[in-house]
SERO-4910 file (N, C-alpha, C, O; in steps of 0.05 Angstrom, whole numbers):
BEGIN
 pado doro    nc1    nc2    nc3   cac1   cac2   cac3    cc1    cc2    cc3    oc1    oc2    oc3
  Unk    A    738    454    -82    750    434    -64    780    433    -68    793    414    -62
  Unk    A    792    459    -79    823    466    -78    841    452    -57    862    440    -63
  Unk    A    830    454    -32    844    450     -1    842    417     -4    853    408     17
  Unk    A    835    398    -18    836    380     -9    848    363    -28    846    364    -53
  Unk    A    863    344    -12    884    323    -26    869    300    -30    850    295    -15
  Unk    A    878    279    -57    877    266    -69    876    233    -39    876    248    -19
  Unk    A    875    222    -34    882    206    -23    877    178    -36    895    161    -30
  Unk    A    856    168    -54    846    142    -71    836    153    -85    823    173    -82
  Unk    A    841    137   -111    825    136   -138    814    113   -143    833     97   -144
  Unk    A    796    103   -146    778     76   -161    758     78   -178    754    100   -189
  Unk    A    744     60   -182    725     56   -207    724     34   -210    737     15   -203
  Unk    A    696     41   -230    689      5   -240    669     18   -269    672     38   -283
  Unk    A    648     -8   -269    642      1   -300    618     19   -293    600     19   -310
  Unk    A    615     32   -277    590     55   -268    612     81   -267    604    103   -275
  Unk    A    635     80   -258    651    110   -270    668    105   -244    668     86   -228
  Unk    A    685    129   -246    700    127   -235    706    150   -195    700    173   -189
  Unk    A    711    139   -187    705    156   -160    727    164   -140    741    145   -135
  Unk    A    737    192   -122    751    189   -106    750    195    -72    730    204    -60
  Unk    A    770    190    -62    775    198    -29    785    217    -30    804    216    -44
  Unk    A    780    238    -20    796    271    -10    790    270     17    773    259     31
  Unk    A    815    290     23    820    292     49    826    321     49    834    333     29
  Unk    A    820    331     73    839    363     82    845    367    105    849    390    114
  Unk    A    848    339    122    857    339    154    846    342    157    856    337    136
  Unk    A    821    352    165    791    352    183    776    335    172    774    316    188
  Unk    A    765    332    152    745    324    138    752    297    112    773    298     99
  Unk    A    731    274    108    745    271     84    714    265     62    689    265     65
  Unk    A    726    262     47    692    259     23    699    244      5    721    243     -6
  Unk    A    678    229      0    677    214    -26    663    228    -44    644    244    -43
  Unk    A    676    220    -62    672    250    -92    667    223   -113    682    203   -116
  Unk    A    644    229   -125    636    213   -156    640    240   -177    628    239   -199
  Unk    A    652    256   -173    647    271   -204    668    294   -192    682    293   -172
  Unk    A    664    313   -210    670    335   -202    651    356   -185    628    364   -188
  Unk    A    673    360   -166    661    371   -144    633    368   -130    616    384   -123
  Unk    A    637    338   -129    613    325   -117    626    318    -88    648    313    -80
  Unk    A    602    321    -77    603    309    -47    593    289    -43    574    296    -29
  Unk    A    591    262    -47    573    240    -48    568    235    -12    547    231      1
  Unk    A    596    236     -4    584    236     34    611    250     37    630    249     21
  Unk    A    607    263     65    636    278     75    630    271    110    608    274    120
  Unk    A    651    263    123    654    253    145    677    279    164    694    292    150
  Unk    A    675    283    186    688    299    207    698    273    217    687    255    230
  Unk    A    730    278    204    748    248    219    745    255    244    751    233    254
  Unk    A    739    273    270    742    273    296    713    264    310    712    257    334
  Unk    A    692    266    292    669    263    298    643    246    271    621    253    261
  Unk    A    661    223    268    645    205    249    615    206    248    604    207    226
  Unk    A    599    206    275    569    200    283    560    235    276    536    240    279
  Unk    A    570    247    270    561    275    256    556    274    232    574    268    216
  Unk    A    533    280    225    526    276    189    530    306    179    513    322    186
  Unk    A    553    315    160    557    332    147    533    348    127    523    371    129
  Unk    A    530    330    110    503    342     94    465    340    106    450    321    110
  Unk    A    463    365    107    434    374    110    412    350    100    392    345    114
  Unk    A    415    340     80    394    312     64    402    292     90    382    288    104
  Unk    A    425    279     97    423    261    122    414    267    153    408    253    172
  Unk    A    415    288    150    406    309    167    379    304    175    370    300    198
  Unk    A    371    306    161    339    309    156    333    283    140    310    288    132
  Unk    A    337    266    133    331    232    134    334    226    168    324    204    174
  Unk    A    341    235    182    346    222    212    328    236    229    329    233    254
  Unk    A    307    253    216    286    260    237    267    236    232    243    240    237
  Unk    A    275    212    222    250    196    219    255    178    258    243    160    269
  Unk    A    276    196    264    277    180    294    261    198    309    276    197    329
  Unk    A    241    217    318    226    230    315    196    225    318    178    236    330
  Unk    A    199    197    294    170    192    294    175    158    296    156    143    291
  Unk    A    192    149    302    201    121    305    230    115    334    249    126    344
  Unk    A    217     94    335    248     82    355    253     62    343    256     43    359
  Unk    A    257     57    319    272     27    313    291      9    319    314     14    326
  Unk    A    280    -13    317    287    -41    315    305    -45    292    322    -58    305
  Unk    A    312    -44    273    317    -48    249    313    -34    228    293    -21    224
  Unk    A    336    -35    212    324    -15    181    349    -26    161    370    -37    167
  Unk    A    340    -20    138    354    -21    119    361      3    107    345     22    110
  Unk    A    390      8     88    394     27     80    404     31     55    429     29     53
  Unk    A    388     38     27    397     23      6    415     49    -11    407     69    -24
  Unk    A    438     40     -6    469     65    -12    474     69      6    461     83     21
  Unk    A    498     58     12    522     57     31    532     80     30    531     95     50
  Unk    A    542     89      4    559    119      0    590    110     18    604     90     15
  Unk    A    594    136     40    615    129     61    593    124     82    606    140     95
  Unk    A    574    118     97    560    105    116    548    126    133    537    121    155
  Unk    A    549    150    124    540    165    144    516    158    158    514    164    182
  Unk    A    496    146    147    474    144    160    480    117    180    465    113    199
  Unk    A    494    105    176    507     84    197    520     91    212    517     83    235
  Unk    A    544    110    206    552    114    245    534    136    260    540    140    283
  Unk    A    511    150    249    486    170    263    477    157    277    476    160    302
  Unk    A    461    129    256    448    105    273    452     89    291    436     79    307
  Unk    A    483     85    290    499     65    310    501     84    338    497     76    361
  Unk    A    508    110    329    511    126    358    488    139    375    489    149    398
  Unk    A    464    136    354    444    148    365    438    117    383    439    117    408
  Unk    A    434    101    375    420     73    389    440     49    377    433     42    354
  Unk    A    458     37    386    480     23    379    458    -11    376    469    -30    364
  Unk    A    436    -13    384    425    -46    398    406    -39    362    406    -61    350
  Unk    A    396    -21    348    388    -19    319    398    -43    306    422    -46    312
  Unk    A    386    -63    287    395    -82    270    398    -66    239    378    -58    226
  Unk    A    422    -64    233    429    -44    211    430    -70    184    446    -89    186
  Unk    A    411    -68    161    418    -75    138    433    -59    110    419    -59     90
  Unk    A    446    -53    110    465    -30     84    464    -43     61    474    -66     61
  Unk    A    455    -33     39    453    -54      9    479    -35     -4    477    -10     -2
  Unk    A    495    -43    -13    514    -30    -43    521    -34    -57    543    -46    -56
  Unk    A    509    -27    -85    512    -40   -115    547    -45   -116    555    -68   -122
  Unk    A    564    -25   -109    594    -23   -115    607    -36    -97    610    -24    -75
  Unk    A    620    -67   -100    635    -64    -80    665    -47    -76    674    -47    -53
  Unk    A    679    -32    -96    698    -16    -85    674     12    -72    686     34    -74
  Unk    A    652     14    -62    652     37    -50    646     19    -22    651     32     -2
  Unk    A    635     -8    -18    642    -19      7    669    -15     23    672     -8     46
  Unk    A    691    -23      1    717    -27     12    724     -1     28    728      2     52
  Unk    A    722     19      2    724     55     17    709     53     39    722     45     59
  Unk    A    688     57     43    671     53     72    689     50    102    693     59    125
  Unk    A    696     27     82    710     11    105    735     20    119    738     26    142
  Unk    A    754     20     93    780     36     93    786     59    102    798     62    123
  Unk    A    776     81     85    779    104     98    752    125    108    753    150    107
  Unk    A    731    108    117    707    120    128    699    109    155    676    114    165
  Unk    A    719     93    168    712     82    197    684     71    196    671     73    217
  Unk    A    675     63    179    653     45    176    653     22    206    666      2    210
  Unk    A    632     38    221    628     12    242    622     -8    244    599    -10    253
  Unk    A    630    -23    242    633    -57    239    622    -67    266    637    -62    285
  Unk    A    599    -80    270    589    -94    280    572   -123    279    572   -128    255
  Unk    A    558   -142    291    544   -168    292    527   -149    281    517   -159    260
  Unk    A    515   -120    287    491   -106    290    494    -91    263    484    -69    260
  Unk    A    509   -101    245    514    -82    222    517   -105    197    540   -113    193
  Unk    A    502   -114    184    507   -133    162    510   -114    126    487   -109    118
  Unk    A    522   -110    116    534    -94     93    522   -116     64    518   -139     72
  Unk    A    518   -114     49    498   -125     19    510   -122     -2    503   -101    -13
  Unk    A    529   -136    -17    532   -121    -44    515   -131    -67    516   -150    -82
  Unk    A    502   -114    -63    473   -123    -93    459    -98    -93    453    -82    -76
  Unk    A    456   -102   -124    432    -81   -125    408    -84   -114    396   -104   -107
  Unk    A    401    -52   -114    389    -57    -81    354    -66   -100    334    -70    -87
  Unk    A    354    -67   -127    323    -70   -135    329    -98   -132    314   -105   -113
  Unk    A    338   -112   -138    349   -145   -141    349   -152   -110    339   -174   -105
  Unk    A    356   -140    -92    349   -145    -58    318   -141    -53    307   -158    -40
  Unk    A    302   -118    -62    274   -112    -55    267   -144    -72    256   -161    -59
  Unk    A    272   -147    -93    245   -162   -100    254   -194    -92    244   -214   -102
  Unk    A    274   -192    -72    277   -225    -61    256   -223    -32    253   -205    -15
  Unk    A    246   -248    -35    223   -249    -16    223   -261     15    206   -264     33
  Unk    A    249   -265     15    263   -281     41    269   -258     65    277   -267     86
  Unk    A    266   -227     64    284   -220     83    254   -200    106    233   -188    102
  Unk    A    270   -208    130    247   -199    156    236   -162    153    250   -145    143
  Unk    A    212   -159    162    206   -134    156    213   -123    183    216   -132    206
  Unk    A    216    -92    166    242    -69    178    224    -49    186    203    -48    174
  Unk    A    230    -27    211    215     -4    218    225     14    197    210     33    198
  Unk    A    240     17    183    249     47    168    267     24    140    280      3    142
  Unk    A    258     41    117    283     39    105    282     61     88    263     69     75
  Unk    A    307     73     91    322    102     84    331     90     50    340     67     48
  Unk    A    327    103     31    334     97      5    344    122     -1    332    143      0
  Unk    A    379    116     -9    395    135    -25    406    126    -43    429    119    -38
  Unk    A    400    122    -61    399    110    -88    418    132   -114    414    134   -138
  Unk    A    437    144    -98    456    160   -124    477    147   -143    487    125   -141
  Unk    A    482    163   -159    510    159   -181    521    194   -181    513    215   -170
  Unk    A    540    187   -199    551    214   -205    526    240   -233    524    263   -243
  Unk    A    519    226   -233    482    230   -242    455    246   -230    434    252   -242
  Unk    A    462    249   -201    440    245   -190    423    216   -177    430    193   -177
  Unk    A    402    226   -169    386    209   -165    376    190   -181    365    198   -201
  Unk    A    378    160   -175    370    138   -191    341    142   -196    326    143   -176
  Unk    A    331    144   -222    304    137   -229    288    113   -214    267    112   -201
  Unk    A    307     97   -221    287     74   -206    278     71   -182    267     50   -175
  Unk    A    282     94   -165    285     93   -131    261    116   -138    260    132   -118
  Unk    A    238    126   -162    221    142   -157    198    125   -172    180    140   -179
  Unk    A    195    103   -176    175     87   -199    161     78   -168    165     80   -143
  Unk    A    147     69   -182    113     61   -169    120     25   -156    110     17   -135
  Unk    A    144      3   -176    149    -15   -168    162     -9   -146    151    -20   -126
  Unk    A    183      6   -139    201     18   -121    188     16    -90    194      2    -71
  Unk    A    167     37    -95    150     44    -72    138     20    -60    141     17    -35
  Unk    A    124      1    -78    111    -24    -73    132    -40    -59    128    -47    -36
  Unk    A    151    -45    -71    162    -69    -60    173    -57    -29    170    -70     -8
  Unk    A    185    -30    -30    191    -19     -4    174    -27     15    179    -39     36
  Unk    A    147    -16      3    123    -22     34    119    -45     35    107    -52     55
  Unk    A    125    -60     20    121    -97     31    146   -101     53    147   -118     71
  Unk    A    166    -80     47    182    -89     73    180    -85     99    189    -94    120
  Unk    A    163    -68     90    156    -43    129    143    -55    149    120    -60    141
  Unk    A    145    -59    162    126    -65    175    102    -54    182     96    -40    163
  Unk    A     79    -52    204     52    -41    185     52     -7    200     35     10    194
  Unk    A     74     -1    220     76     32    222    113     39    216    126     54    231
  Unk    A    125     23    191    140     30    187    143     67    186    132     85    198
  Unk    A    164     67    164    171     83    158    195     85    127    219     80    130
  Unk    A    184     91    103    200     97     76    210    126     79    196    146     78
  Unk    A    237    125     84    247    159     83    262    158     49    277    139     45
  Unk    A    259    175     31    271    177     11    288    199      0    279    222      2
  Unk    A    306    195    -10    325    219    -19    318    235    -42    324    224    -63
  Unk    A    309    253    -44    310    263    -74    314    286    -74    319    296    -52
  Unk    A    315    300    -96    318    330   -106    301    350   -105    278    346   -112
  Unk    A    305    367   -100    282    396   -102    268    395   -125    247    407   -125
  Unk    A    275    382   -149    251    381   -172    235    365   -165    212    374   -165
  Unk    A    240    332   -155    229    318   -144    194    325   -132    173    313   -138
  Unk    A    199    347   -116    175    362    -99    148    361   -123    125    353   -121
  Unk    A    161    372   -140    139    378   -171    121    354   -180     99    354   -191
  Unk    A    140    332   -172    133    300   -191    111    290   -177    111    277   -156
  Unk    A     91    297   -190     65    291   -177     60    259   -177     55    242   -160
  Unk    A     64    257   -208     69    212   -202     71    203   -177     54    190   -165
  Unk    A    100    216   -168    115    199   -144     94    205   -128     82    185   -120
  Unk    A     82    235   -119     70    236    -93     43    217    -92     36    204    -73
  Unk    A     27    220   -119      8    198   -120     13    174   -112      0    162    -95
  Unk    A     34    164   -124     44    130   -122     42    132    -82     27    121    -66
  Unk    A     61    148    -82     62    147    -49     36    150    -29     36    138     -8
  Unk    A     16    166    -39     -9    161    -28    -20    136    -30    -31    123    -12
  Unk    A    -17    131    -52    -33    102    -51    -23     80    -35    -38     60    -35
  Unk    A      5     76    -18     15     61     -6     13     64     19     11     44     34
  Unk    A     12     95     30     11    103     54     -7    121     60    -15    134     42
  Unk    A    -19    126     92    -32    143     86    -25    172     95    -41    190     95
  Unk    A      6    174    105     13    196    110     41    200     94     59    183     93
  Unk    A     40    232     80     59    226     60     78    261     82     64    280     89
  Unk    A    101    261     87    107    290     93    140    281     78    151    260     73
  Unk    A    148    315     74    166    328     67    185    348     75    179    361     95
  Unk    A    203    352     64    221    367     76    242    382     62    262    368     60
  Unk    A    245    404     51    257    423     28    290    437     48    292    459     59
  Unk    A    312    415     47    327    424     53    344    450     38    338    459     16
  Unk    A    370    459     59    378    478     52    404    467     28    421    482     18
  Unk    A    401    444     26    428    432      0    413    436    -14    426    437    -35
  Unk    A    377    441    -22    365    434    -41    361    401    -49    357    396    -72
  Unk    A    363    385    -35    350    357    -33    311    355    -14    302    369      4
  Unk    A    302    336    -25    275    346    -26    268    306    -13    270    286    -28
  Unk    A    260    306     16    268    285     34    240    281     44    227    300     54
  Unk    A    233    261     40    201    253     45    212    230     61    235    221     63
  Unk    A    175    220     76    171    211     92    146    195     92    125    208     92
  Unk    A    146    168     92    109    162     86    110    138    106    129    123    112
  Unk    A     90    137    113     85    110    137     57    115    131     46    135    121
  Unk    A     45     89    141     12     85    156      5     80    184    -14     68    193
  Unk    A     26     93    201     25     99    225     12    126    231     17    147    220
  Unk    A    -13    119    258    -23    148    252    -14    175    275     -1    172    296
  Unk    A    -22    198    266    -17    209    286     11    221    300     12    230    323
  Unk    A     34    217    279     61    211    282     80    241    288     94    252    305
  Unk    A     68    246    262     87    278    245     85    303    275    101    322    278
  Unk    A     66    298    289     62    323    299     94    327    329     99    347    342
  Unk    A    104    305    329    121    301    345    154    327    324    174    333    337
  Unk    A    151    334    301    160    358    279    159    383    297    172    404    298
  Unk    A    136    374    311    136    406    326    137    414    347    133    438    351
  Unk    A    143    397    369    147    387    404    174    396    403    193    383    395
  Unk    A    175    423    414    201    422    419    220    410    448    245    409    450
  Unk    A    205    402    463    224    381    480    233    355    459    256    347    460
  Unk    A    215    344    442    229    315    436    239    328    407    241    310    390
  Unk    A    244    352    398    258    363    380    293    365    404    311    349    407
  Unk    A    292    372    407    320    389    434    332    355    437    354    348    428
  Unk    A    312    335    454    322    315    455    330    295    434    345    277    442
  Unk    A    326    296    419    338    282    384    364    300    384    387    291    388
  Unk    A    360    328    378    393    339    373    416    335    390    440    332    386
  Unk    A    397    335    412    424    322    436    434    305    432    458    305    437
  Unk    A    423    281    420    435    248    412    448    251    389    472    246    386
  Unk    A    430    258    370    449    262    350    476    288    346    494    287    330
  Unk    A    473    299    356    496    325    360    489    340    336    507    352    323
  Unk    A    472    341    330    454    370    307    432    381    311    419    372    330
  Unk    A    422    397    299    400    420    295    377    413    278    372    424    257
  Unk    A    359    387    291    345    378    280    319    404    274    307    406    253
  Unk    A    316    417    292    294    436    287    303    458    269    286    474    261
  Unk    A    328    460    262    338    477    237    328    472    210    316    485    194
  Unk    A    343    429    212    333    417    192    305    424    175    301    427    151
  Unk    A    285    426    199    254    420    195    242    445    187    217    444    184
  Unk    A    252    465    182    234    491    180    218    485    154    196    495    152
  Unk    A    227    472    136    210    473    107    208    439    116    219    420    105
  Unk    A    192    439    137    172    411    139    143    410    142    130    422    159
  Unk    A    128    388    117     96    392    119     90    359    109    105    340    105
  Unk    A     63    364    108     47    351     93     49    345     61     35    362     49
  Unk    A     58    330     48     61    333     14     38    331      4     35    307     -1
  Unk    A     15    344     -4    -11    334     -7    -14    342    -37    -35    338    -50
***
């Protein structure tokens, strides 16, 4: 990441994080040579990384009303969502508020009535019992670490599907080892009765579980494949080649 300039430095007591820029592009970086999200300043509603990529084919098997999204990062999955269907009720949870501020600052974070932003951890948000159930909620739960453990436990899963509604949709972020963790896929059977996956080309490993039936096969229609890429301005059927059943 030579080509790219320094633009913000911050931190807090989870580590420390920055803004780079290279006139096209800018990224929020937790570590070295991390990409935590990277945005096309000319084209915000374009999701850079293949894992958001492919978290957004859950529009595919849903038209939502609402969702929550727990890790803000820089918002990519908020300006996809806003531009794919702007009338969506967006909930965003983020442990950090200097990665809110960044969002905001230098990620054109769309600010809307239709966009409400969270700073709490997002397990401390699941287990409050006050908030309306959601068609989708997308969980990206990183640090400069990887993936948060706690976004793969069995409580995790539970409290998620108490939020869904009853043909939601839990899309989750994880890693190509992830695929192996048979726990998780169990836990996830027992909540839902359709569990699918997806083995991107970053090597992030992006599942999908609802108890809506009959859904997934819309993965393989290529008219309402063509029509998703058109809205979103990507190659959703690129995304999907390593898409199945997790059984």
């Amino acid at each position: 990441m030579s080509d790219y300039k320094v633009l913000h430095v911050d931190g807090d007591r989870l580590g420390d994080f920055c803004v780079l820029d290279d006139g096209d592009y800018r990224v929020l970086s937790f570590g070295d040579n991390d990409e935590q999200s990277k945005m096309d300043k000319s084209q915000p509603h374009v999701p850079q990384h293949t894992y958001v990529q492919a978290m957004l084919a859950v529009l595919l098997f849903s038209q939502p009303k609402s969702v929550i999204i727990l890790g803000l990062g820089g918002g990519a999955l908020v300006h996809s969502l806003r531009h794919f269907d702007a009338a969506i009720k967006i909930t965003a949870v983020e442990l950090r508020q200097q990665v809110i501020e960044v969002a905001k600052r230098f990620f054109q974070l769309p600010l809307s009535k239709k966009l409400t932003v969270v700073h709490q951890d997002a397990y401390v948000f699941l287990a409050q019992a006050d908030h309306k159930k959601v068609d989708v909620i997308f969980a990206d739960i990183y640090s400069d670490k990887g993936v948060d453990k706690q976004q793969l436990t069995s409580q995790f899963i539970e409290q998620t599907k108490s939020l869904l509604k009853t043909d939601g949709f839990l899309v989750l972020n994880c890693w190509k080892e992830h695929s192996r963790d048979l726990q998780l896929r169990d836990t996830l059977h027992e909540h839902f009765n359709q569990v699918f996956a997806c083995l991107t080309g970053g090597g992030n490993w992006v599942v999908f579980a609802t108890n809506k039936a009959n859904c997934f096969a819309a993965a393989s229609n290529k008219q309402e494949l063509q029509a998703l890429s058109q809205k979103l301005d990507i190659n959703i059927s690129r995304v999907l080649t390593r898409f199945g059943s997790w059984e």
